[in-house]
C-alpha positions in Angstrom: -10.9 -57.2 14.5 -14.0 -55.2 13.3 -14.4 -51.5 12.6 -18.5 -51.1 12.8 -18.3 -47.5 14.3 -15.7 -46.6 11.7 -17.7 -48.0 9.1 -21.2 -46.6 10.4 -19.6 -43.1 10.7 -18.1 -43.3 6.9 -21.8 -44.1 5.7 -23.8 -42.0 7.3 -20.9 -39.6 6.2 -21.9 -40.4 2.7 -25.5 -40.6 3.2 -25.2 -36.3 3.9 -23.0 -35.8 0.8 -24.3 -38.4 -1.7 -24.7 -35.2 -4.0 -21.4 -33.9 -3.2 -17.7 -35.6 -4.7 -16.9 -38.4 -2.7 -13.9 -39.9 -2.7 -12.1 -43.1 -1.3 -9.2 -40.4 0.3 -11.9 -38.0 1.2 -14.0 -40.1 3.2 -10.7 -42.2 4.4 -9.6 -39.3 6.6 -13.2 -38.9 8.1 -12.8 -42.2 9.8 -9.1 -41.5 10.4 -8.1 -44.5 8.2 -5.5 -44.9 5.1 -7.2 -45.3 1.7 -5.6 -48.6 1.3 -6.6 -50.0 4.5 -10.0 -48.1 4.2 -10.6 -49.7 1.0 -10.3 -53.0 2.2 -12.3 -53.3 5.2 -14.7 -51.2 3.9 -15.5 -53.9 0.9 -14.5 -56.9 3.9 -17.7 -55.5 6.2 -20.1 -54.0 3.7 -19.7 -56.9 0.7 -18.9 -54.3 -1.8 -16.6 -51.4 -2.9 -17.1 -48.0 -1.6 -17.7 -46.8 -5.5 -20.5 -49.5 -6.3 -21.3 -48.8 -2.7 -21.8 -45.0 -3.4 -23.2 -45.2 -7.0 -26.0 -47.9 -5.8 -27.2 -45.3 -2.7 -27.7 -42.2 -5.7 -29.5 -44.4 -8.0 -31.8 -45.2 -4.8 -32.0 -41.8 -3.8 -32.7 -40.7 -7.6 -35.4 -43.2 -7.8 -37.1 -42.3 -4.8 -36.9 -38.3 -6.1 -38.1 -39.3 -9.2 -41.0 -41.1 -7.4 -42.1 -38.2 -5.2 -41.1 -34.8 -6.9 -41.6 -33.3 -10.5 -37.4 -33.0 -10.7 -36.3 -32.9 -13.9 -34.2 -36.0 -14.6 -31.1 -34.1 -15.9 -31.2 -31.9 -12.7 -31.4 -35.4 -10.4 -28.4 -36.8 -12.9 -26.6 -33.3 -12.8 -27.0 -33.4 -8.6 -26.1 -36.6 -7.7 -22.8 -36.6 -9.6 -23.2 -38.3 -13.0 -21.6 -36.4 -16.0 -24.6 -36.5 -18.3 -28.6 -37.7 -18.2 -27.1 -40.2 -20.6 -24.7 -41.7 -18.6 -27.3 -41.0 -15.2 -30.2 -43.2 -17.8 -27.7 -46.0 -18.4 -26.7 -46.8 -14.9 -30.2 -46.1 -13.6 -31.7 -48.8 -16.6 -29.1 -51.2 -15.8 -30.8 -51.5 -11.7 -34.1 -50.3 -12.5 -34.9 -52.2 -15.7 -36.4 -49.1 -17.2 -35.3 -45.8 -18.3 -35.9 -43.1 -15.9 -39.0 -41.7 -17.7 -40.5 -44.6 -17.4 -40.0 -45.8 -14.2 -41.5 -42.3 -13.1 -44.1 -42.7 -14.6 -45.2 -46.7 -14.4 -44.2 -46.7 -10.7 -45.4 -43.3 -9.5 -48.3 -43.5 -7.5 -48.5 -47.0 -7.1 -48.7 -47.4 -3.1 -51.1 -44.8 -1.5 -49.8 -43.0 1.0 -46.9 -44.2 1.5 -36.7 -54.3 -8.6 -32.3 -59.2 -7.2 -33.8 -57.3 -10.2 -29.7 -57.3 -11.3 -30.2 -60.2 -13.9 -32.5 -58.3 -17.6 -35.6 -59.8 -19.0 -35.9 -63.0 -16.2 -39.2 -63.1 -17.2 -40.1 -62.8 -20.8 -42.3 -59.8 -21.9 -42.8 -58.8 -18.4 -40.6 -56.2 -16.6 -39.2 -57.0 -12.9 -38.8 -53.3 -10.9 -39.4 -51.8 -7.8 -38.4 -49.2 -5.6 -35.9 -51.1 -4.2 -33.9 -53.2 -6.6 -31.5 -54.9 -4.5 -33.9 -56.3 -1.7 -36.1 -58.5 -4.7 -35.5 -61.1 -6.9 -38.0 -61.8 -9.8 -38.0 -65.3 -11.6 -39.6 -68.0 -13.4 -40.5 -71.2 -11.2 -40.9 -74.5 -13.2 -41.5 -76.2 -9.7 -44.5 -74.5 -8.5 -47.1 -73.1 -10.9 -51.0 -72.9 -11.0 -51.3 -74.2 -14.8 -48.9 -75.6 -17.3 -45.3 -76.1 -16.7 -44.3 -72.3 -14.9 -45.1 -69.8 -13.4 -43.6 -65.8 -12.3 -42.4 -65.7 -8.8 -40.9 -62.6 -6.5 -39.0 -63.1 -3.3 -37.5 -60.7 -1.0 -33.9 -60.9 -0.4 -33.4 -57.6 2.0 -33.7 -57.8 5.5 -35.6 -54.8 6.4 -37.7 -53.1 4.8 -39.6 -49.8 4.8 -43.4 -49.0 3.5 -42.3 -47.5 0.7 -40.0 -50.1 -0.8 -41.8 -52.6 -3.3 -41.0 -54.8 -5.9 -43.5 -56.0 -9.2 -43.3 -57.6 -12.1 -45.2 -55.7 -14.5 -46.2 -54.2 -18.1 -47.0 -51.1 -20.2 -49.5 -51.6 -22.6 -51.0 -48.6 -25.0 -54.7 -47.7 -24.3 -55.4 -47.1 -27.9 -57.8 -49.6 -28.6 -59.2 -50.1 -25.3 -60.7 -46.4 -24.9 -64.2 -46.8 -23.5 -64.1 -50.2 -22.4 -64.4 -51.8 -19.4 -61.0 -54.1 -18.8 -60.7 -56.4 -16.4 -56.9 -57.6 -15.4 -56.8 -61.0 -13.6 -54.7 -63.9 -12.4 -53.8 -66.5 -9.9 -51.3 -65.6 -6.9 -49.8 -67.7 -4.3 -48.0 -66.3 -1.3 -45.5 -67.2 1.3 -44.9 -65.4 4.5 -45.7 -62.1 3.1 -45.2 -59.9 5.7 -46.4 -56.6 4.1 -49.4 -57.1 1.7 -49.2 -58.3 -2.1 -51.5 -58.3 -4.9 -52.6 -57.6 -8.2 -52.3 -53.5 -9.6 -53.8 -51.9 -12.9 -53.3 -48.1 -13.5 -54.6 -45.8 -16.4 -52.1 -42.8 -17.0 -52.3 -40.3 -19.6 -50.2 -39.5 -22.5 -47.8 -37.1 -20.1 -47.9 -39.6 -17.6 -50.7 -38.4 -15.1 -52.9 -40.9 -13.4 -56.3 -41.2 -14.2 -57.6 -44.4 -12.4 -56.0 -47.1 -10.3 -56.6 -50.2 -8.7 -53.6 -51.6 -6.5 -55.7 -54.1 -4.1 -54.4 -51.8 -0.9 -58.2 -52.4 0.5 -58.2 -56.1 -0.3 -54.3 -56.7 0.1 -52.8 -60.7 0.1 -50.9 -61.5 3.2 -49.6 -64.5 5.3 -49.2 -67.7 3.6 -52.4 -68.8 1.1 -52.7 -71.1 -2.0 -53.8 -70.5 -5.3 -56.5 -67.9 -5.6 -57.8 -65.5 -8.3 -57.7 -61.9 -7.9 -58.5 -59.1 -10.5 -58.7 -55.0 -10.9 -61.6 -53.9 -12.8 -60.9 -50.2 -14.4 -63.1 -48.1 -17.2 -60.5 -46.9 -19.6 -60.9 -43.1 -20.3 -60.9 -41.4 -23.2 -57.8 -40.0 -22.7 -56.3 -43.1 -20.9 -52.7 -43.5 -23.3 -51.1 -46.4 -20.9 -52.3 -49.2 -19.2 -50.0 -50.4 -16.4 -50.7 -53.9 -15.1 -48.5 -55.8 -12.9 -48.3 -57.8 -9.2 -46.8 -56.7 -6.1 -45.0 -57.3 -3.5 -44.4 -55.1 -0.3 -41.9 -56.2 2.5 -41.0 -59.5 3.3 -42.2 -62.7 1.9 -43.0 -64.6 -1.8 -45.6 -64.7 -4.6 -45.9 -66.5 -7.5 -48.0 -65.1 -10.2 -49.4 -67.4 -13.0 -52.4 -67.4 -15.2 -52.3 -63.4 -16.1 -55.5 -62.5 -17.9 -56.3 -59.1 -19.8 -59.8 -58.7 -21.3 -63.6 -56.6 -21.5 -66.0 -57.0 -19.9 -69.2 -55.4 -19.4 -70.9 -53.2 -17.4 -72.6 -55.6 -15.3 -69.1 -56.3 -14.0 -68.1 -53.7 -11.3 -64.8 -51.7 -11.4 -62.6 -52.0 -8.0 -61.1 -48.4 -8.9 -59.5 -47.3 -5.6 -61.5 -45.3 -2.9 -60.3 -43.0 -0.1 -62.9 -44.4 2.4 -61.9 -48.2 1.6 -58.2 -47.6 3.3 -58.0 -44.1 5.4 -60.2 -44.1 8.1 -63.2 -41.5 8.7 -61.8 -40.2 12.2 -59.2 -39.4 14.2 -57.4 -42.3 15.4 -56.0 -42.4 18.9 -55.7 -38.6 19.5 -54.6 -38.4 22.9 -51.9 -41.1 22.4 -52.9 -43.4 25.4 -53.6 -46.3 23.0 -50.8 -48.5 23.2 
């Protein structure tokens, strides 16, 4: 016997209080069920407990809010239910892989208009995040690699997927000693079955976190199924570029492997791929009268 209305009715129940109290009782009687018996078919047809289930949907939500609004993070921590921005920056670094900060500011911006990263440090030096956490897994393959013995890979793991949900495997390096140069971040990707786009990213952000130039390959994006090929963002570091943020990515279904990752100058004769409006909006109106089908 299954209970898939009484199940869809207690989550979308929790989806419109996720900053309210929730409780295993409280949401019980919605659904007309016992606690006990609630409990257990709830964790029998979703695959986990109501209170992982819960906690999991506000670190999404706080993610995505701290993605797409200038929220303070103790007012996200405060509204969806954790005691402290203490406790909130714990749980949200133990999915996330970085500190709330951070993540706003390494991941923000990163897909124009529009990280399982459960296991820490997979991939040594590098950091494995995303917008979505639980739909990615970020490893090191020792099967298939473009030179020497390994190589960083990313799968998906979710099912569906929407444009804004991304995974990377990525790093922060200062902008120190790179000010006035022209840097050039490269590698080699494979892909499998991507179904959204992939590619290499390289974004310049100030010392409060504000972007300043960025390359994310969105007008040359990797898709399908292709070998070995080498890709690279070309960026002038400003004088007031603090952080470099360099990474691949992954959107929607499918696999990469990254290998070969490359950081260096190079001069002016080399030209920048900094991201341009025209390169991925179009210059009219598309299908204004809605006949297109």
């Amino acid at each position: 016997m299954t209970h898939i209305q009484e199940i869809q009715a207690a989550l979308d129940y929790i989806e419109m209080n996720l900053h309210e109290e929730l409780t295993l009782d409280g949401i019980a009687k919605v659904v007309g069920f016992s606690k006990f018996y609630f409990h257990r078919i709830f964790k029998k047809e979703v695959g986990i407990s109501l209170y992982d289930y819960i906690r999991k949907r506000r670190l999404t939500t706080a993610a995505s809010i701290l993605l797409n609004t200038k929220a303070s993070i103790l007012d996200i921590a405060l509204t969806y239910r954790f005691e402290s921005q203490e406790s909130f920056t714990r749980a949200f670094k133990s999915v996330y892989q970085l500190p709330p900060g951070r993540y706003r500011t390494a991941l923000k911006g990163l897909i124009i208009g529009g990280i399982s990263m459960n296991e820490q440090n997979k991939i040594k030096g590098w950091i494995v995040t995303g917008t979505a956490p639980e739909k990615y897994e970020g490893s090191i393959d020792n099967k298939i690699y473009h030179m020497g013995s390994k190589a960083a890979t990313m799968r998906s793991v979710g099912e569906e997927f929407s444009a804004e949900e991304y995974g990377t495997i990525m790093q922060q390096i200062s902008g120190k000693t790179f000010v006035g140069k022209r840097m050039r971040f490269s590698g080699f990707i494979k892909t499998e079955e991507v179904e959204g786009w992939s590619g290499l990213w390289m974004r310049i952000d100030d010392a409060s976190g504000v972007t300043l130039k960025l390359d994310n390959m969105q007008s040359r994006p990797i898709t399908g199924t292709t070998e070995w090929n080498y890709y690279s963002c070309v960026l002038d570091i400003p004088e007031k570029g603090a952080i470099i943020n360099i990474g691949a990515l992954l959107i929607g279904k499918g696999k990469i492997w990254f290998d070969n990752a490359d950081f260096q100058e190079v001069d002016h004769n080399t030209p920048t791929t900094e991201f341009v409006c025209e390169e991925v909006f179009p210059d009219h109106l598309l299908n204004p009268s809605f006949e297109e089908a």
